[in-house]
PDB file of N, CA, C and O in Angstrom:
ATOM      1  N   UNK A   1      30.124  11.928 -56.060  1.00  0.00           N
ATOM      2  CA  UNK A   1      30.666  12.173 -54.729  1.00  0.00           C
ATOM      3  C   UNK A   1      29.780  11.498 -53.683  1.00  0.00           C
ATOM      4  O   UNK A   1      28.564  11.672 -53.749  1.00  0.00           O
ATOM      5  N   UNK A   2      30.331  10.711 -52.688  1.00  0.00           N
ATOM      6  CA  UNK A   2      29.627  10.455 -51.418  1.00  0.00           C
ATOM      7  C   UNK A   2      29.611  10.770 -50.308  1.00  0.00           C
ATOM      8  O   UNK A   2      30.739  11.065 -49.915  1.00  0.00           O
ATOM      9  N   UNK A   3      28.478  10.899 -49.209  1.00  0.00           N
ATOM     10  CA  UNK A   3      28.409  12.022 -48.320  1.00  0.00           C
ATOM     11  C   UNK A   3      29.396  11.775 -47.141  1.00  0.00           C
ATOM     12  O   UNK A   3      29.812  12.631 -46.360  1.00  0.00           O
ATOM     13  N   UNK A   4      29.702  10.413 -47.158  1.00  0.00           N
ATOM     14  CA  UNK A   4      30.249   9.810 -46.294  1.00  0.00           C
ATOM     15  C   UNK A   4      31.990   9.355 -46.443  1.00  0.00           C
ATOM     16  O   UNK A   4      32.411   8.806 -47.462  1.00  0.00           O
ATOM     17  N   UNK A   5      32.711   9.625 -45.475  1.00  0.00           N
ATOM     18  CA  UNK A   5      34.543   8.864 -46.110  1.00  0.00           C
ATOM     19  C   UNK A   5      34.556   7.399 -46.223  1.00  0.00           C
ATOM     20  O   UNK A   5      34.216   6.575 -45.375  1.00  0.00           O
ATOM     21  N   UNK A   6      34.909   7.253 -47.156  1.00  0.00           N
ATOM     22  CA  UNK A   6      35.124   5.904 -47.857  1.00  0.00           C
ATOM     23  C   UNK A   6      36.552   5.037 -47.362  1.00  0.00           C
ATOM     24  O   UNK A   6      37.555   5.544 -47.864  1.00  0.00           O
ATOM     25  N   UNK A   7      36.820   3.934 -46.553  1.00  0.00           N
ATOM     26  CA  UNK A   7      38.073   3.189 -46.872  1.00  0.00           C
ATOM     27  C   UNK A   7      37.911   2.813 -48.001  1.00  0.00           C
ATOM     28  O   UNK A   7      36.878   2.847 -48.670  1.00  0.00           O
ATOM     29  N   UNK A   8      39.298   2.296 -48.370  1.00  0.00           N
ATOM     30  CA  UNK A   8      39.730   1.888 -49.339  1.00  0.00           C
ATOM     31  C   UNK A   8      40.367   0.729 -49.356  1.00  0.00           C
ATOM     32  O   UNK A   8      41.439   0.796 -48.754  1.00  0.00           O
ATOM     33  N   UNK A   9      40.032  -0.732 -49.993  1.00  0.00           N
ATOM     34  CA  UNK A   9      41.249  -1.970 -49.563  1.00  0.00           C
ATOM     35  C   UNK A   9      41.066  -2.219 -51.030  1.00  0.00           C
ATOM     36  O   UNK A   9      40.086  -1.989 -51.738  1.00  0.00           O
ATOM     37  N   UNK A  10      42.241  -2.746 -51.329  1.00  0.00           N
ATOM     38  CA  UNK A  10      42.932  -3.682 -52.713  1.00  0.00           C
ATOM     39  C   UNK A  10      42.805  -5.098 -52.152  1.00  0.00           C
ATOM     40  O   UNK A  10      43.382  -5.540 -51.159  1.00  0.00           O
ATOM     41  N   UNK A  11      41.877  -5.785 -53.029  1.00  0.00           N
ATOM     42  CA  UNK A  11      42.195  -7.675 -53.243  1.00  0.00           C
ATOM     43  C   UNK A  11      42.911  -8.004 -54.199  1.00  0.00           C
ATOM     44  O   UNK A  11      42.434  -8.016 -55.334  1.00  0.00           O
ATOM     45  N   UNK A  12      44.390  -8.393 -53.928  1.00  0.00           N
ATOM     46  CA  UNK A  12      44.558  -8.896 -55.178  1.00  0.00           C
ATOM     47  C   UNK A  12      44.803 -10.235 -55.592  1.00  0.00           C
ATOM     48  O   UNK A  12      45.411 -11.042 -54.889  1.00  0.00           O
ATOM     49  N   UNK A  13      44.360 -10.477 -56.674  1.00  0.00           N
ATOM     50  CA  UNK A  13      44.553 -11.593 -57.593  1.00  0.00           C
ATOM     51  C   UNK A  13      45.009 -12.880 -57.052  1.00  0.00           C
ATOM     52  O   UNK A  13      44.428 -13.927 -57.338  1.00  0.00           O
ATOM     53  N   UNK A  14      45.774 -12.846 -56.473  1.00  0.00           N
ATOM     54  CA  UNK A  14      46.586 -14.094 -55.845  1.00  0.00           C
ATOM     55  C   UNK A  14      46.374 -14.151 -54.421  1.00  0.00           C
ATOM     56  O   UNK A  14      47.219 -14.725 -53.733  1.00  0.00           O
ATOM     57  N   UNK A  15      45.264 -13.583 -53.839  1.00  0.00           N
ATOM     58  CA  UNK A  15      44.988 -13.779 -52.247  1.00  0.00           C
ATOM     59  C   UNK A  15      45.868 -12.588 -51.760  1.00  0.00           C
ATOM     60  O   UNK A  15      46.959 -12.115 -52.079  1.00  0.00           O
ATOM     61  N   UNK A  16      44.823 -12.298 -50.771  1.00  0.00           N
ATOM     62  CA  UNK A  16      45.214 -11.206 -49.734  1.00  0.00           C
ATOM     63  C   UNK A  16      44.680 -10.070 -50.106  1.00  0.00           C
ATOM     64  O   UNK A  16      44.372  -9.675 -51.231  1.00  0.00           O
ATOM     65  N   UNK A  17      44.564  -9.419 -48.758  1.00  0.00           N
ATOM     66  CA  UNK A  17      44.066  -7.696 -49.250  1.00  0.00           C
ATOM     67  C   UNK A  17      44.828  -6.632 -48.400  1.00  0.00           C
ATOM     68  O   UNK A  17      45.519  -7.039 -47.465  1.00  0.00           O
ATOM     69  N   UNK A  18      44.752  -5.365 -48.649  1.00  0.00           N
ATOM     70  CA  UNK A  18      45.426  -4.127 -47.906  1.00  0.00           C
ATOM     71  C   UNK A  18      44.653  -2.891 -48.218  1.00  0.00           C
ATOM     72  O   UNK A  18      44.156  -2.324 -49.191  1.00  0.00           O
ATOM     73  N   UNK A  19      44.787  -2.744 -46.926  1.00  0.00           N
ATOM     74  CA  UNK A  19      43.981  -1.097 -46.969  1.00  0.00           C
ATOM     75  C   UNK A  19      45.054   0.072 -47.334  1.00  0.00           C
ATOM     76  O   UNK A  19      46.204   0.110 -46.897  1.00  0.00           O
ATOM     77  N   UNK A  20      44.583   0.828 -48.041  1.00  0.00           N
ATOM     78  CA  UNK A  20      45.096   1.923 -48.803  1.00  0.00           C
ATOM     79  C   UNK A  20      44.987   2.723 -48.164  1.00  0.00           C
ATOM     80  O   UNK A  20      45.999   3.388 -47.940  1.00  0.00           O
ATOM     81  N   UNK A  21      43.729   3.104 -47.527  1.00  0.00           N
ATOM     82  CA  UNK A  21      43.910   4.544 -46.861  1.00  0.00           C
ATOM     83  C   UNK A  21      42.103   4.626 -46.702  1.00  0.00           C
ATOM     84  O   UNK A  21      41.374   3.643 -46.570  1.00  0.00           O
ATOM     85  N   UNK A  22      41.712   5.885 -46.751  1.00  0.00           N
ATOM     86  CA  UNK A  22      40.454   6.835 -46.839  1.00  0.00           C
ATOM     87  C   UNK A  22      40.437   7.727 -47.479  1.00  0.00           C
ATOM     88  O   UNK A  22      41.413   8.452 -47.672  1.00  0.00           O
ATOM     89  N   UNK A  23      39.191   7.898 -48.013  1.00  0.00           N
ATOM     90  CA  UNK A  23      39.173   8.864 -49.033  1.00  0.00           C
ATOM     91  C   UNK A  23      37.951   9.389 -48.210  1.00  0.00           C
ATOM     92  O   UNK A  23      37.084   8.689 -47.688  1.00  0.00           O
ATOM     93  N   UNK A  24      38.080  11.299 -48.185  1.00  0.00           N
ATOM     94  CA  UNK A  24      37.326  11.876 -47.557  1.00  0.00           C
ATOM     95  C   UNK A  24      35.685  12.107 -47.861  1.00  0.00           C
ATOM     96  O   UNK A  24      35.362  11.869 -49.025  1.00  0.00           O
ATOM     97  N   UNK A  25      35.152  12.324 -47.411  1.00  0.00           N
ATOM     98  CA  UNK A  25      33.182  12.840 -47.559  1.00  0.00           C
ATOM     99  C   UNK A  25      33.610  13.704 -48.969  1.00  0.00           C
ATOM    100  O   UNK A  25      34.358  14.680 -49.021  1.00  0.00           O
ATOM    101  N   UNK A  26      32.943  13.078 -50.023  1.00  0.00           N
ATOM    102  CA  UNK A  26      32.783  14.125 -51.331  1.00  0.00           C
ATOM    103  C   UNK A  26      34.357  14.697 -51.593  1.00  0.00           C
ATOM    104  O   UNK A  26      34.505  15.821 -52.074  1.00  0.00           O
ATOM    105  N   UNK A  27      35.556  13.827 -51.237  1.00  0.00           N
ATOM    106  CA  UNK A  27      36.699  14.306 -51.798  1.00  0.00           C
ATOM    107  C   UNK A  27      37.785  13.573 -52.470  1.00  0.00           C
ATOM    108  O   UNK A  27      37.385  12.552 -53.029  1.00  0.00           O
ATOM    109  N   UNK A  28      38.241  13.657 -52.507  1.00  0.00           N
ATOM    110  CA  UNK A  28      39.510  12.805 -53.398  1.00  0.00           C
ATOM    111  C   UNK A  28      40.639  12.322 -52.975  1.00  0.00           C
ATOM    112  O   UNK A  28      41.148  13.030 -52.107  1.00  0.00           O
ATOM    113  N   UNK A  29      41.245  11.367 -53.258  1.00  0.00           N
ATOM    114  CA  UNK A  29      42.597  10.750 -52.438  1.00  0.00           C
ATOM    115  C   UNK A  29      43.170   9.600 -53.576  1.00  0.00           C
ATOM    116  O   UNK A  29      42.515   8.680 -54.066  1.00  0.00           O
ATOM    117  N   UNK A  30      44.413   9.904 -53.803  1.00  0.00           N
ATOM    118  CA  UNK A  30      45.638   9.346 -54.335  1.00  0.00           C
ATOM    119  C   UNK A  30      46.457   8.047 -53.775  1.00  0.00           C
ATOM    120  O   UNK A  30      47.140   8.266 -52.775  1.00  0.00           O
ATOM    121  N   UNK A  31      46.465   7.058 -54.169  1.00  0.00           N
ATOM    122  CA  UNK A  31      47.190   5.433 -53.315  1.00  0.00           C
ATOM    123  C   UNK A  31      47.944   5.277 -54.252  1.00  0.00           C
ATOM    124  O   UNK A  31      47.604   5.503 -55.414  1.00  0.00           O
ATOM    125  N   UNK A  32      49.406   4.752 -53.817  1.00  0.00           N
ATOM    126  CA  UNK A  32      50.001   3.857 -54.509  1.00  0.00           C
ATOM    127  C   UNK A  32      50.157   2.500 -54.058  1.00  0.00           C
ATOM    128  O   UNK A  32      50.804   2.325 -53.026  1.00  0.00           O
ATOM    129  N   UNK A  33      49.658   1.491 -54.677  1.00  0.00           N
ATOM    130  CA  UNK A  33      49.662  -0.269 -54.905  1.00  0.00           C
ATOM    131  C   UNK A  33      50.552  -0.573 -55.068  1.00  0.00           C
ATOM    132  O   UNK A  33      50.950  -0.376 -56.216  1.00  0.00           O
ATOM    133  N   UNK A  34      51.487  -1.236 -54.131  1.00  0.00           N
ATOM    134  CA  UNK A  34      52.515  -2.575 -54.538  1.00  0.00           C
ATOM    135  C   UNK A  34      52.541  -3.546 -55.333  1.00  0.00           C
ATOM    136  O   UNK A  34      53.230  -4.535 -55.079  1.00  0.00           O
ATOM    137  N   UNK A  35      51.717  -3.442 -56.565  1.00  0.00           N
ATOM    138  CA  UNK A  35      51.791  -4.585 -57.498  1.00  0.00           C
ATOM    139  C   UNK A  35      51.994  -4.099 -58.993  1.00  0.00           C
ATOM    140  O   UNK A  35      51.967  -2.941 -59.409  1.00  0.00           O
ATOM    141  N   UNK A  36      52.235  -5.439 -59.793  1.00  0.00           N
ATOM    142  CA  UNK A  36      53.164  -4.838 -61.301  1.00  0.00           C
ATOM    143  C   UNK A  36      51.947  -4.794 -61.811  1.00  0.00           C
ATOM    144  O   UNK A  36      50.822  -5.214 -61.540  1.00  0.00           O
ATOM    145  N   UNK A  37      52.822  -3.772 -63.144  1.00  0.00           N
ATOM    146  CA  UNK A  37      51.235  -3.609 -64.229  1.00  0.00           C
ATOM    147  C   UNK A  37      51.288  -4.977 -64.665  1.00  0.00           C
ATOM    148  O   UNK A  37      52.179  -5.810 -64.499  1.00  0.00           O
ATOM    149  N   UNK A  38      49.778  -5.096 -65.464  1.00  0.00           N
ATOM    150  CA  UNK A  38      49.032  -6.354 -66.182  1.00  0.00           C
ATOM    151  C   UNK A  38      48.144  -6.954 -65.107  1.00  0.00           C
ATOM    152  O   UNK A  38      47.035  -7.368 -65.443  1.00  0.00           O
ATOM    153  N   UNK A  39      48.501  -7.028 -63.960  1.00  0.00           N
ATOM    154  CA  UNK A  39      47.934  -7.319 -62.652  1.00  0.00           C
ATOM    155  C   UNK A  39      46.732  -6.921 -62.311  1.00  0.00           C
ATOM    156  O   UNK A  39      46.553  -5.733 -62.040  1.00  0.00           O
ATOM    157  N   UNK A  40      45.707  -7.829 -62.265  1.00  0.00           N
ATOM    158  CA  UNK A  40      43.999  -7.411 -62.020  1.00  0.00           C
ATOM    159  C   UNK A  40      43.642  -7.393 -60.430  1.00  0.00           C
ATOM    160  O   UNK A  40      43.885  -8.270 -59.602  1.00  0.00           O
ATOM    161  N   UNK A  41      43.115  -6.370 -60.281  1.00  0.00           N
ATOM    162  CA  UNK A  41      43.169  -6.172 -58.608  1.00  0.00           C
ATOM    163  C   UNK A  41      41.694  -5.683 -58.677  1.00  0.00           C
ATOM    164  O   UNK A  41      41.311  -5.190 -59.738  1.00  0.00           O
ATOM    165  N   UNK A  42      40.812  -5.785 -57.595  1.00  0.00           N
ATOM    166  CA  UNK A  42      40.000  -5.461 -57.510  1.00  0.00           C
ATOM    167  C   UNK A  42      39.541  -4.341 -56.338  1.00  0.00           C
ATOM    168  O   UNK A  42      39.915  -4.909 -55.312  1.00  0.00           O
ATOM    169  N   UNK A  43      39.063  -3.328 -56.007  1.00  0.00           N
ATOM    170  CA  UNK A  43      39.867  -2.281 -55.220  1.00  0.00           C
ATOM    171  C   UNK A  43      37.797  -2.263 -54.526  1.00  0.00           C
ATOM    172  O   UNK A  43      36.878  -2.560 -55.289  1.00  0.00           O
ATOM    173  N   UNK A  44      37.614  -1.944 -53.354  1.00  0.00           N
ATOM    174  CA  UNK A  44      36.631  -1.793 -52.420  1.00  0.00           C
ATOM    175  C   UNK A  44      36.609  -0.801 -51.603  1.00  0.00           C
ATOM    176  O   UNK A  44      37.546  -0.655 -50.818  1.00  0.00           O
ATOM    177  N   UNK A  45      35.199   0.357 -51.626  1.00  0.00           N
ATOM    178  CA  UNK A  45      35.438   0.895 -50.820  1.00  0.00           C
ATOM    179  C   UNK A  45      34.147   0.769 -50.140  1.00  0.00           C
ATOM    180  O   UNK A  45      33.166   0.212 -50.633  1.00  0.00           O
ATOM    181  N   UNK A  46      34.213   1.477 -48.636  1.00  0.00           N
ATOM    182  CA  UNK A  46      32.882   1.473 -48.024  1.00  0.00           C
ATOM    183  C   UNK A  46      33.239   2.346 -46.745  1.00  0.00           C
ATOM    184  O   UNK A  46      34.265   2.923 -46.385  1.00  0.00           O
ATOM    185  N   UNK A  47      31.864   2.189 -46.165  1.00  0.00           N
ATOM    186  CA  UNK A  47      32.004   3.171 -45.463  1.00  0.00           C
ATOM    187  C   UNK A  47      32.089   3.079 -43.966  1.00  0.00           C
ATOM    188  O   UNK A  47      31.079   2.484 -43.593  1.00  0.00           O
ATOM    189  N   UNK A  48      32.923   3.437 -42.837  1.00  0.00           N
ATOM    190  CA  UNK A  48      33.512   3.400 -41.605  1.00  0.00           C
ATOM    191  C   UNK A  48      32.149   1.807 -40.566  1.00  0.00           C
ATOM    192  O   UNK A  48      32.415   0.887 -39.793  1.00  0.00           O
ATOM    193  N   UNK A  49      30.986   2.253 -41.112  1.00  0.00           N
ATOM    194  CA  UNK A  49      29.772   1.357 -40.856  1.00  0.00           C
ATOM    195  C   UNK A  49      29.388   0.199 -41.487  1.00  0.00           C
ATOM    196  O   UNK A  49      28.440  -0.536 -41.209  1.00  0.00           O
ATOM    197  N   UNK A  50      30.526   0.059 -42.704  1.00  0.00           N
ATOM    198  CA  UNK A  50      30.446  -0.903 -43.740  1.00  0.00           C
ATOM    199  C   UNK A  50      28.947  -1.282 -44.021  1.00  0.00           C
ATOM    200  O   UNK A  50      28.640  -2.468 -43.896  1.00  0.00           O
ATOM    201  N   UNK A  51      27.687  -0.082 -44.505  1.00  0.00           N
ATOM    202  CA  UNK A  51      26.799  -0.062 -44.612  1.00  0.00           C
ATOM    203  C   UNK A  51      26.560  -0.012 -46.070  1.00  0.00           C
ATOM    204  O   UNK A  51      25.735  -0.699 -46.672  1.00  0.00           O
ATOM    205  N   UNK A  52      27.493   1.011 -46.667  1.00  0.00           N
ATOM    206  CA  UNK A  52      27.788   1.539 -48.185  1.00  0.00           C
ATOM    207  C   UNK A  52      29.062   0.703 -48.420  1.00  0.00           C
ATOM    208  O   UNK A  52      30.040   0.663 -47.675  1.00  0.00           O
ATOM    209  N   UNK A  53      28.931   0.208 -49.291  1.00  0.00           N
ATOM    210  CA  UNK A  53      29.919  -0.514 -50.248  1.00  0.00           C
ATOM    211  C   UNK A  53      30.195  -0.771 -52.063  1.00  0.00           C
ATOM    212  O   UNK A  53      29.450  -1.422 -52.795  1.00  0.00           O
ATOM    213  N   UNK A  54      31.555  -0.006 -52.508  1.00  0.00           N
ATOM    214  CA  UNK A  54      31.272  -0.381 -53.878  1.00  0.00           C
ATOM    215  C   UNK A  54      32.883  -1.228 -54.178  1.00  0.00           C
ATOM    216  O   UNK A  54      33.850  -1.384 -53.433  1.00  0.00           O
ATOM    217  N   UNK A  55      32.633  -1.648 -55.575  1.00  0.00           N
ATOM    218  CA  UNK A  55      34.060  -2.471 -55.357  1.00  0.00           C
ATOM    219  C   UNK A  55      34.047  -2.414 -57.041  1.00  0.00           C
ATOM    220  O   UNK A  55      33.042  -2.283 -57.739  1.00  0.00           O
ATOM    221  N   UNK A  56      35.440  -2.549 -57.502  1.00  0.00           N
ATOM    222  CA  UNK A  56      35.564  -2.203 -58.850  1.00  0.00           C
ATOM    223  C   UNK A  56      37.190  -3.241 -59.512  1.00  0.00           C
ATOM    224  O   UNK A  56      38.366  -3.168 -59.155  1.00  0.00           O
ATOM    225  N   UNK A  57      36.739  -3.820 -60.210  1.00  0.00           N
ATOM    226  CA  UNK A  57      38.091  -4.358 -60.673  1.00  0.00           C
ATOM    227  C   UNK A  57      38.641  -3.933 -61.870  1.00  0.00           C
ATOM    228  O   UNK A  57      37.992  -3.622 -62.868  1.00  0.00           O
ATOM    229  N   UNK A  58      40.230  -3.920 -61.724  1.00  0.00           N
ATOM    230  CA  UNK A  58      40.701  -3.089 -62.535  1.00  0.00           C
ATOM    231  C   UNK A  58      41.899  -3.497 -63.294  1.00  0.00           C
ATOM    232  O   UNK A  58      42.604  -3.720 -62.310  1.00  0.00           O
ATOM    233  N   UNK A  59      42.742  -3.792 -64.400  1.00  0.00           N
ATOM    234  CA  UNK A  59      43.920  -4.040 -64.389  1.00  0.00           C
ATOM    235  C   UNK A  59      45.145  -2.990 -64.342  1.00  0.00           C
ATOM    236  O   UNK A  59      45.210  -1.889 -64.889  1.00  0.00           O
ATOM    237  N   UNK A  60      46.222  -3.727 -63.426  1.00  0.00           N
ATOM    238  CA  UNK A  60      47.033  -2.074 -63.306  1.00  0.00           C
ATOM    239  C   UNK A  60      47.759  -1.952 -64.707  1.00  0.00           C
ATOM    240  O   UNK A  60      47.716  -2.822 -65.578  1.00  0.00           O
ATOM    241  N   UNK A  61      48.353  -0.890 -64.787  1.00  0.00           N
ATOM    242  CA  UNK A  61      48.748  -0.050 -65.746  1.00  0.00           C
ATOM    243  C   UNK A  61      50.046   0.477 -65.330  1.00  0.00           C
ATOM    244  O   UNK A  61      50.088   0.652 -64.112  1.00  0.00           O
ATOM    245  N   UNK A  62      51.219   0.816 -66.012  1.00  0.00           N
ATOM    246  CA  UNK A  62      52.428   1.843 -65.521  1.00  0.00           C
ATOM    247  C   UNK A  62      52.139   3.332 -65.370  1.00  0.00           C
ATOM    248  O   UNK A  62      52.903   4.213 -64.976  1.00  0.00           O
ATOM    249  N   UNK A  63      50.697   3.437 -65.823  1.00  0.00           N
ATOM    250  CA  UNK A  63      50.181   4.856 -65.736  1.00  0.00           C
ATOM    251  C   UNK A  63      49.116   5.336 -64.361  1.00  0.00           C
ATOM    252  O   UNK A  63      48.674   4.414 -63.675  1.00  0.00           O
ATOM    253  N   UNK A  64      48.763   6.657 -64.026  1.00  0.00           N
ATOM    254  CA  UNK A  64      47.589   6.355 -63.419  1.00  0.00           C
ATOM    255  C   UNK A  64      46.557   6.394 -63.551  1.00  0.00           C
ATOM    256  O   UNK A  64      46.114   6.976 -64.540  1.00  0.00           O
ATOM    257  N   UNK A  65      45.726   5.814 -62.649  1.00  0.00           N
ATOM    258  CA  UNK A  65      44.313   5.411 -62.901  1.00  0.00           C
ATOM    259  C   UNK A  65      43.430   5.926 -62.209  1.00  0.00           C
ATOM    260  O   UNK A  65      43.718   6.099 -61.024  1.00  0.00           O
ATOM    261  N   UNK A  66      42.205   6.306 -62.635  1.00  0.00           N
ATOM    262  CA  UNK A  66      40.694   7.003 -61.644  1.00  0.00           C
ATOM    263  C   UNK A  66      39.990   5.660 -61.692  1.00  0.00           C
ATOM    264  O   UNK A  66      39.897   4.720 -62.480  1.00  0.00           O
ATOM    265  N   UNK A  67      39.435   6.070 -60.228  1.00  0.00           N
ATOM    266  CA  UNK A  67      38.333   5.352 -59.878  1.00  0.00           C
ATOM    267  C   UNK A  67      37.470   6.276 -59.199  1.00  0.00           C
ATOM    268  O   UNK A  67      37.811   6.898 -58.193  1.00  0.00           O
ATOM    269  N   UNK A  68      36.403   6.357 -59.730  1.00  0.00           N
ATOM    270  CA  UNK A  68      34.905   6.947 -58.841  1.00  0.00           C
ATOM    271  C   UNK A  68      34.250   6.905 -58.364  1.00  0.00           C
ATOM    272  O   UNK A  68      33.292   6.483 -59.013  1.00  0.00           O
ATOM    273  N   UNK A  69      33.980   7.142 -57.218  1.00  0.00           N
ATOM    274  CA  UNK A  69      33.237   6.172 -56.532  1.00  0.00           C
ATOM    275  C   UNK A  69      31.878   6.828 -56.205  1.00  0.00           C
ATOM    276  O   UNK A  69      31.805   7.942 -55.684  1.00  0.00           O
ATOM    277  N   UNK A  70      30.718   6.019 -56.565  1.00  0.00           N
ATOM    278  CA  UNK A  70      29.457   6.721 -56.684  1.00  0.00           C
ATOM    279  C   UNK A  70      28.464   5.920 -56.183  1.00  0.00           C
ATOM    280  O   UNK A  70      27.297   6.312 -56.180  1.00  0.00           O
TER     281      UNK A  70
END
């Protein structure tokens, strides 16, 4: 958990990015991505000061997926 709320943006694969949302101080939050499974996206979060930053790539799936951000 981090002490701080996290945005959230998707890069994907073929250029371009979009912010998803925020995920709260030490809490949890749910996005749905406009892109098909097999599709490798790489997903970033950080913090309102863009001081803290982590970034994680992932391939999508028809299922859902965790990401943790630590």
């Amino acid at each position: 958990d981090v002490p701080h709320a996290m945005i959230v943006t998707v890069q994907y694969e073929g250029g371009g990015d979009t912010e998803l949302g925020i995920v709260p101080a030490g809490g949890e939050q749910s996005f749905t991505m406009a892109a098909s499974p097999g599709e490798s996206v790489t997903l970033v979060a950080s913090d309102e000061a863009d001081t803290h930053s982590r970034e994680s790539s992932v391939t999508l799936s028809d299922q859902p997926q965790t990401w943790t951000i630590e």
